[in-house]
N, C-alpha and C positions, 0 to 999 in steps of 0.2 A: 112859723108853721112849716109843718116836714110834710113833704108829698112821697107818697109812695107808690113805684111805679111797678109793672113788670117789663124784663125785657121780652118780647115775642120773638125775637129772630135770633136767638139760641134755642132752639127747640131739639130735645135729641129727638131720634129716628126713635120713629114705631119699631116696636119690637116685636116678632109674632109670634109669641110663645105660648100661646094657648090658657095663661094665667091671669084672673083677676090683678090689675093693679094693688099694689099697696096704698099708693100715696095717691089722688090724680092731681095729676101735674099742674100747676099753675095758680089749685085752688087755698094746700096748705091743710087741707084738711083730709083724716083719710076716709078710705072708704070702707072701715071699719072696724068700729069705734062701740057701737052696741048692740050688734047683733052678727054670728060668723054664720055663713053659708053652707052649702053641705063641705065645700072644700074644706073652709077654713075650719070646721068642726072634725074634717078627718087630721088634718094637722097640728089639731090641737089635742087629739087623743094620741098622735103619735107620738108629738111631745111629751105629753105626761107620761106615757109607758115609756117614756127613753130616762125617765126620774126628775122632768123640770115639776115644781109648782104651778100654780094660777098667775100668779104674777110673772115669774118668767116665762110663762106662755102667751099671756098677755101682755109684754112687751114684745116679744118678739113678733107678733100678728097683729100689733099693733091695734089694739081691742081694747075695753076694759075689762077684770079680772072677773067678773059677772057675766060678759059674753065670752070668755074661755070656758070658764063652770059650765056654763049652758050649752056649749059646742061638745063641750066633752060630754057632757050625760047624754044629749041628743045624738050623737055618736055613738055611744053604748048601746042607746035606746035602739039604734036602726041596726045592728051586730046581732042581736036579742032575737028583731023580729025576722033577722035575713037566717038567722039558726035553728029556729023553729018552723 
């Protein structure tokens, strides 16, 4: 039998940088995975107009390539309505 533990008392220092975590620490799992927020929806239209795909946008935001598509249109979506 294999126990798995975490160590607690390596913990980095908070960071205050005004940005959504990617990963939360300790858990393993990120924080998002199927659905991006307005940030991660402006970052993932910036990607695409820099010429990455769904997939390399979703990995790099650590998403799946469904919640890229959906960041990105909803990103359009909100450019459309801030234009008119």
């Amino acid at each position: 039998m294999i126990a798995h533990g975490v160590n607690l008392s390596l913990r980095p220092l908070k960071l205050d940088c005004g940005v959504r975590p990617l990963m939360l620490v300790g858990h393993g799992r990120t924080v998002r995975d199927e659905e991006l927020d307005e940030f991660g929806a402006s970052a993932a239209l910036a990607l695409f107009r820099s010429g990455l795909d769904n997939v390399d946008i979703a990995w790099r935001l650590e998403c799946t390539p469904a919640a890229a598509a959906n960041g990105i249109a909803s990103a359009r979506e909100q450019e459309r309505k801030r234009a008119a």
